[in-house]
C-alpha positions as CSV (number, residue, x, y, z in Angstrom):
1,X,-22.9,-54.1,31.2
2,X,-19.9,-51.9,31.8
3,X,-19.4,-48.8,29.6
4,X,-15.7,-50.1,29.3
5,X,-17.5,-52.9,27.3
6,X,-17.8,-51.0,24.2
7,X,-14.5,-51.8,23.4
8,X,-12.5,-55.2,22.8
9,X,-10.1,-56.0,25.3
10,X,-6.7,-54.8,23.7
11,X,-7.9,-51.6,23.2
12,X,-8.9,-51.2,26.3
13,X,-5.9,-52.5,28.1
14,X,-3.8,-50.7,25.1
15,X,-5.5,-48.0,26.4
16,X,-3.9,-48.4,30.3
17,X,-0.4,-48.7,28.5
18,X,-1.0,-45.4,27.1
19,X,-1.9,-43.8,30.3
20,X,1.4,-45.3,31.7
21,X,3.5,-43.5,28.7
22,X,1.4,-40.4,29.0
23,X,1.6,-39.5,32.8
24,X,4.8,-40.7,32.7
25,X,6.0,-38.0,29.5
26,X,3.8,-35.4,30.3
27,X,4.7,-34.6,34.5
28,X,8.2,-35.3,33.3
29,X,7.8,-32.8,30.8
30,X,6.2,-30.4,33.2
31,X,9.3,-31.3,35.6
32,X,11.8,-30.1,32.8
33,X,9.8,-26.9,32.7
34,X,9.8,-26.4,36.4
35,X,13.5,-26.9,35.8
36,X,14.3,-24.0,33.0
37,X,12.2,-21.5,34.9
38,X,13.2,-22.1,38.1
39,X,16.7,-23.5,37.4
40,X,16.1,-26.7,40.0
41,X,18.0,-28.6,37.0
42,X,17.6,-31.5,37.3
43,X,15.1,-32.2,40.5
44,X,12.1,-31.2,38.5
45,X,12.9,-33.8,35.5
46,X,13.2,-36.5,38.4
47,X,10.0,-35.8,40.5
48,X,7.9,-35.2,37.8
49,X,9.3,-39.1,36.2
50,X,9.0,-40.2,39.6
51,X,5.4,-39.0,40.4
52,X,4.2,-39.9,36.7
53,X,5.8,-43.3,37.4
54,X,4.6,-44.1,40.4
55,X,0.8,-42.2,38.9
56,X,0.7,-44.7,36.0
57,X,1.5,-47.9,37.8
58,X,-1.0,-47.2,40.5
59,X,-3.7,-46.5,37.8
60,X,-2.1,-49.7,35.9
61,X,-2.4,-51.9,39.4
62,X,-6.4,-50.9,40.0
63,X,-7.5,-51.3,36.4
64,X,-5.7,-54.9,36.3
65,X,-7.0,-55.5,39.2
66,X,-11.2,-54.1,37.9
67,X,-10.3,-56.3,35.1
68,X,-9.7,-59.9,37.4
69,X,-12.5,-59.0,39.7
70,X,-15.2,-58.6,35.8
71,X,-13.3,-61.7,35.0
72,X,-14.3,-63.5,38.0
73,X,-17.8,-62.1,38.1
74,X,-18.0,-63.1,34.8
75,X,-16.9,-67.1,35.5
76,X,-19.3,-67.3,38.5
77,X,-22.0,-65.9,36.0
78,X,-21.3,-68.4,33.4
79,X,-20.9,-71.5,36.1
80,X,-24.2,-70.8,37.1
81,X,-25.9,-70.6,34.0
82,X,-24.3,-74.3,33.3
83,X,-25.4,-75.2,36.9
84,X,-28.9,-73.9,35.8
85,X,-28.9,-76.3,32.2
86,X,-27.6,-79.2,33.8
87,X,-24.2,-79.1,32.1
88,X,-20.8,-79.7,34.0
């Protein structure tokens, strides 16, 4: 069993959202800081959305992705248990 099964479900895919928001705020924060010091105004803003964007969606993508390939494991598992009883 998965250590990511601790949890129900919606928490843990709340949990991806929250990644998404948070990578996405905080290099876009760290881009608007780039901008005041450096005065890149507003490049640094843009990248750092862009990167945290494009950071969260990927990280979004594989754990969708994890979660079909448990879900499949999980219905071949179960199909041969039934196999195993008998049942159809």
């Amino acid at each position: 069993m998965a250590a990511d099964r601790r949890f129900p479900g919606w928490i843990r895919y709340s949990g991806i959202g929250l990644e998404l928001a948070g990578a996405t705020a905080g290099l876009a924060l760290l881009g608007y800081w780039i901008d005041t010091r450096y005065g890149t105004r507003p490049w640094g803003l843009v990248g750092g959305l862009i990167i945290g964007i494009v950071g969260g969606i990927y990280n979004l993508i594989r754990e969708s992705l994890e979660a079909v390939r448990e879900a499949g494991a999980e219905d071949a598992a179960q199909s041969d248990t039934r196999g195993e009883r008998g049942e159809g």
